[in-house]
C-alpha positions as CSV (number, residue, x, y, z in Angstrom):
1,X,74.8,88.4,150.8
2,X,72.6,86.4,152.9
3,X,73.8,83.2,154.6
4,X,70.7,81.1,152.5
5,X,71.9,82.8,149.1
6,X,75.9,81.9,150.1
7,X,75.2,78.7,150.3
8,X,73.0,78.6,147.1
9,X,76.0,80.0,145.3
10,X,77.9,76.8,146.8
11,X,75.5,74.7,145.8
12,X,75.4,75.8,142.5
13,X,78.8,77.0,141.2
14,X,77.5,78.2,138.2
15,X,75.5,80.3,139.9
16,X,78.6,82.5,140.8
17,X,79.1,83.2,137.0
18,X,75.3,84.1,136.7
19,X,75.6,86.1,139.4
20,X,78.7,88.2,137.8
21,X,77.0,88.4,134.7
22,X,73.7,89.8,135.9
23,X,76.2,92.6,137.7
24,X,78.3,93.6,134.4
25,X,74.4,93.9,132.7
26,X,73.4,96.3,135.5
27,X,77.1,98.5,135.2
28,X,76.5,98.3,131.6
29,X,73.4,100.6,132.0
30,X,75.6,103.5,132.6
31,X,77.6,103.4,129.5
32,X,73.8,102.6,127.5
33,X,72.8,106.3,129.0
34,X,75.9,107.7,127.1
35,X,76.4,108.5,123.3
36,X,77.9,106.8,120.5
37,X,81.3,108.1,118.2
38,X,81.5,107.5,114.8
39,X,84.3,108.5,112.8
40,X,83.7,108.7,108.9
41,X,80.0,108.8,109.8
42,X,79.7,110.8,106.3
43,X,80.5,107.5,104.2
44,X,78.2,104.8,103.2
45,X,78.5,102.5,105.8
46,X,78.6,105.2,108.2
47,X,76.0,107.2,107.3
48,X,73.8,104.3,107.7
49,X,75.0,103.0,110.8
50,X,74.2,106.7,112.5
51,X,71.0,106.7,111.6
52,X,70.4,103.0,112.8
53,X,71.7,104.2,116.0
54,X,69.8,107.1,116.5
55,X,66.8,104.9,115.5
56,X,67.4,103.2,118.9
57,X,67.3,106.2,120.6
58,X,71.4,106.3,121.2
59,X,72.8,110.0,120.5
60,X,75.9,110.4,118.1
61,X,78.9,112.3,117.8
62,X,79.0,112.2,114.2
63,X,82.6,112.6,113.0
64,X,83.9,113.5,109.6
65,X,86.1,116.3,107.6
66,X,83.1,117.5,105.8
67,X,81.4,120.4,107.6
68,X,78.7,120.6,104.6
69,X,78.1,116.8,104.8
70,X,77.8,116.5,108.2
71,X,75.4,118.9,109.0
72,X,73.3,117.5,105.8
73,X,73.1,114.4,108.3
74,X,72.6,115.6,111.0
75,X,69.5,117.5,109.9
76,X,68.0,114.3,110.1
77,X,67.9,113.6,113.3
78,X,68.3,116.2,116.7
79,X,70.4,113.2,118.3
80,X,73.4,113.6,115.8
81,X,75.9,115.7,116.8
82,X,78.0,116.9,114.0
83,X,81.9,117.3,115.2
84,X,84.4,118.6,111.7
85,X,87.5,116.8,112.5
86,X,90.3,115.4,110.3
87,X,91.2,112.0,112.0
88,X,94.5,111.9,110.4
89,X,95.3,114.6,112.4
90,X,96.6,114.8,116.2
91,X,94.3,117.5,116.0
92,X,91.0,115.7,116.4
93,X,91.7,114.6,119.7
94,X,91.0,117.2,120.9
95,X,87.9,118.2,118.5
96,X,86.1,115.0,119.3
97,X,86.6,114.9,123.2
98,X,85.6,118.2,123.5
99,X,82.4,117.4,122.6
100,X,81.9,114.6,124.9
101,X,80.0,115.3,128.1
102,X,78.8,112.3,129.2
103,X,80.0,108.5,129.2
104,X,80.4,106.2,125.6
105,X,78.8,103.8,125.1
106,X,80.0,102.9,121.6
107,X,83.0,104.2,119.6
108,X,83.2,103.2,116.2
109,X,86.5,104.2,113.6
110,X,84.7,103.7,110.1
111,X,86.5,105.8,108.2
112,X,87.5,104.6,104.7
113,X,91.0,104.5,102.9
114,X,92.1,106.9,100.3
115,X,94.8,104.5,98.6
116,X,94.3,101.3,96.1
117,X,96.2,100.2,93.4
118,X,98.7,96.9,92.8
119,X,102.2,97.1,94.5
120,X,103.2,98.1,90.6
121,X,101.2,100.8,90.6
122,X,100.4,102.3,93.6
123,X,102.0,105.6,94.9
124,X,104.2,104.8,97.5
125,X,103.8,107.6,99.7
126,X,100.2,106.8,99.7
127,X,100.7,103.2,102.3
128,X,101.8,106.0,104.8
129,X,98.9,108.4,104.3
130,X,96.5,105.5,104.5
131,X,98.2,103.9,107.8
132,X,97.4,107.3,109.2
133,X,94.5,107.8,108.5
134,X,93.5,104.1,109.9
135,X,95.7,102.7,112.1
136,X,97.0,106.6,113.4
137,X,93.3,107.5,113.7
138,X,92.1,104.9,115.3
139,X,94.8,105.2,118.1
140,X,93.6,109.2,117.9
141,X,89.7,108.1,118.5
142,X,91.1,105.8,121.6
143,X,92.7,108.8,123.2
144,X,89.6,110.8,122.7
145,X,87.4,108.6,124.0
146,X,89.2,106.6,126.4
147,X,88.8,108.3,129.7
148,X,84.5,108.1,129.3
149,X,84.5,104.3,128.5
150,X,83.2,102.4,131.0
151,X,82.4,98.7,131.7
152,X,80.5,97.4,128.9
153,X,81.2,100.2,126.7
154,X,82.0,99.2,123.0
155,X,85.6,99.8,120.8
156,X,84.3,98.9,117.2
157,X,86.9,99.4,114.1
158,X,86.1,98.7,111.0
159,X,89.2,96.5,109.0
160,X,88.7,94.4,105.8
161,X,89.0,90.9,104.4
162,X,92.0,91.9,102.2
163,X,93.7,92.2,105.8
164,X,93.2,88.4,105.6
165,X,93.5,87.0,102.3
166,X,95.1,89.5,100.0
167,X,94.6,89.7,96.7
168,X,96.8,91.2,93.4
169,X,95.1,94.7,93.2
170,X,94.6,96.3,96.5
171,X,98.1,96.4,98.2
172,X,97.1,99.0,100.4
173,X,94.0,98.1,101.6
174,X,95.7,94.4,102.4
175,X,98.5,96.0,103.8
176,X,96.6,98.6,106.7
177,X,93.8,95.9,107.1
178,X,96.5,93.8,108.3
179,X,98.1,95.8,110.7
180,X,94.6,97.6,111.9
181,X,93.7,93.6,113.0
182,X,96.8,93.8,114.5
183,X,96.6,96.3,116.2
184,X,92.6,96.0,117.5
185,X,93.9,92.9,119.0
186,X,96.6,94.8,121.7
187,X,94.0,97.1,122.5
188,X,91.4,94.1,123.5
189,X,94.4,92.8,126.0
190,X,94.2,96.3,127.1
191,X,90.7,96.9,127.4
192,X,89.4,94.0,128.4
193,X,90.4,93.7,131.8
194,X,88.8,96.6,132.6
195,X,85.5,95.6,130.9
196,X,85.6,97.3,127.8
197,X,84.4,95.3,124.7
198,X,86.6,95.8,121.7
199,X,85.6,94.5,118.3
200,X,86.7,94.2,114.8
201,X,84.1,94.5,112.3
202,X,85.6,92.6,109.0
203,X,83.0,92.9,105.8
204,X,84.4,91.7,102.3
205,X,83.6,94.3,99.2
206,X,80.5,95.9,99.8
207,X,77.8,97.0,97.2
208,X,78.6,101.4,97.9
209,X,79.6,104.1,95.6
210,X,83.2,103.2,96.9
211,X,83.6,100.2,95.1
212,X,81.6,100.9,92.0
213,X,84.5,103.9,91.9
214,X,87.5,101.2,92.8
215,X,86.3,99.0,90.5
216,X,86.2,101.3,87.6
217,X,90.0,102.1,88.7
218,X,90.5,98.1,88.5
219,X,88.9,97.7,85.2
220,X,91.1,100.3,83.7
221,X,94.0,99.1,85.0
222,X,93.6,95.6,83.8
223,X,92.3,96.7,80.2
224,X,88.1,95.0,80.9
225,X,85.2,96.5,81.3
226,X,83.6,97.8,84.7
227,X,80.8,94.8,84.6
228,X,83.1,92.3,84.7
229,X,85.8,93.0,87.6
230,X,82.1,93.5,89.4
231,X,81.1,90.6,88.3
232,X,84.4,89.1,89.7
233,X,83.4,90.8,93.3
234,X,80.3,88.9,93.2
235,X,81.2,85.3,92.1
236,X,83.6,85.3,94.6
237,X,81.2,85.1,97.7
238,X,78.9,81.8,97.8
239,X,75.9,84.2,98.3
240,X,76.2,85.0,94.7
241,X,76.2,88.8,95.6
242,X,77.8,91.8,98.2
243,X,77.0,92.4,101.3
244,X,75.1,96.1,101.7
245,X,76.0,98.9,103.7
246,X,72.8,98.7,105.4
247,X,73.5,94.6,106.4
248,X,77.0,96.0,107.8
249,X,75.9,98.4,110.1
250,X,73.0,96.2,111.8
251,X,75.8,93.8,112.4
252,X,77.6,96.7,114.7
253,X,74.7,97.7,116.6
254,X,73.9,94.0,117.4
255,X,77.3,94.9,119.7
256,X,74.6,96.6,122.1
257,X,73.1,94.0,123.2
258,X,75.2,92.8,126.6
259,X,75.4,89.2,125.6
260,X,77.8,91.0,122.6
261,X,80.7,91.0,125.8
262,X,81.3,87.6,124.9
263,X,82.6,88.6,121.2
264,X,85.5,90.8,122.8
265,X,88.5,90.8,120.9
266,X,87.4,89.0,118.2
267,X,86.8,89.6,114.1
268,X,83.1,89.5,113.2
269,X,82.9,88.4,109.4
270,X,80.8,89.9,107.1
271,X,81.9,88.8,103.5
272,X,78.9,86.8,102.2
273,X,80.8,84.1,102.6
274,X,84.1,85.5,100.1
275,X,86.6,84.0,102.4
276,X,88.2,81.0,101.1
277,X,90.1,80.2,104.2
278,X,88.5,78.6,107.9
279,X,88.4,81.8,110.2
């Protein structure tokens, strides 16, 4: 540094901050040259966020259990990289860094849960199976990707409003959402300080196959028709309507722009307005 631009910098203090900032844009180049991870990049949500990241020219390791479904996506693009892994299992560790050459840039756990039901009528067991698969396999995806994340790389999980504001029907989905927010949070104090964005993506019900399938389970259980738990779904948001899979994942890959370092650690809200509480 020259003596003139040392005593600019005193001049201006908050040209110090400037000055950092600029340098955390120009490390974050590296980790922009590497690839992105998505787990459950088979679903709705991430099916679509693949293909919006590919869009930008970002290559993906495109996780998920089915072999047949996976290479159906990637045979849409040759920047998707399909990897058959079971993230409930210690297993894909392994099967997902093994693929990894190069830095991350993004790594994304948007795999869905396998449980719903009331606290009367749920299956036990099925709280464990649905804590591993979300808060075990996101700890699984962090040890895979961990030692290629650099400064300015992104730690994305997907969680849910029921983590927030429960409601009478989905005891498991309140229940992991809970602890996944949880547990997002202690890996941002871990992250962080080494410049490592990590961020919770939080949409309310979303109009996908999934939900048209829990809401027929709902209906059932409560003796109405389909329509009119939907219904329900929709009245509760001030939109008037549910968020789409498609709205969800250009949320996530707004996280690559560098400004997005400033929402580390926090819990971006995409409910259409369904949350009744000040967040």
């Amino acid at each position: 540094m020259t003596a003139a631009s040392a005593d600019q910098l005193t001049a201006d203090p908050g040209s110090a901050d400037r000055a950092s900032a600029e340098q955390a844009r120009a490390e974050r180049g590296s980790a922009e040259l590497g690839c992105a991870v998505v787990v459950g990049a088979t679903g709705a949500v991430g099916s679509v966020l693949v293909r919006r990241l590919t869009a930008r020219g970002l290559p993906v390791l495109a996780v998920a259990r089915s072999k047949e479904q996976l290479a159906e996506l990637a045979a849409g693009s040759e920047l998707i990289t399909p990897c058959v892994a079971d993230i409930g299992e210690n297993a894909a560790i392994e099967a997902i860094s093994g693929q990894l050459t190069g830095p991350v840039a993004m790594a994304v756990m948007a795999a869905g849960l396998p449980v719903r039901g009331s606290a009367d009528t749920m299956d036990p067991d099925l709280l464990a199976v649905g804590a591993n698969i979300k808060l075990g396999g996101l700890v699984r995806l962090l040890h895979a990707v961990r030692d290629r994340l650099h400064r300015g790389s992104r730690f994305v999980a997907f969680a849910g409003t029921l983590g927030i504001e429960p409601r009478a029907h989905e005891a498991g989905p309140g229940a992991i959402n809970a602890g996944l927010l949880n547990l997002m949070r202690q890996i941002s104090l871990l992250y962080g300080p080494r410049g490592v964005t990590v961020h919770t993506i939080c949409p309310g019900p979303a109009d996908t196959p999934r939900l048209r399938r829990i809401t027929a389970a709902v209906a059932a259980e409560r003796g109405v028709p389909a329509g009119e738990v939907w219904q329900e779904y929709e009245q509760r948001n001030s939109l008037g309507r549910l968020p789409t899979a498609d709205e969800i994942a250009w949320a996530v890959t707004l996280l690559l722009e560098p400004e997005a370092d400033v929402m580390h650690g926090g819990v971006l809200h995409l409910d259409a307005g369904g949350l009744g509480g000040i967040h």
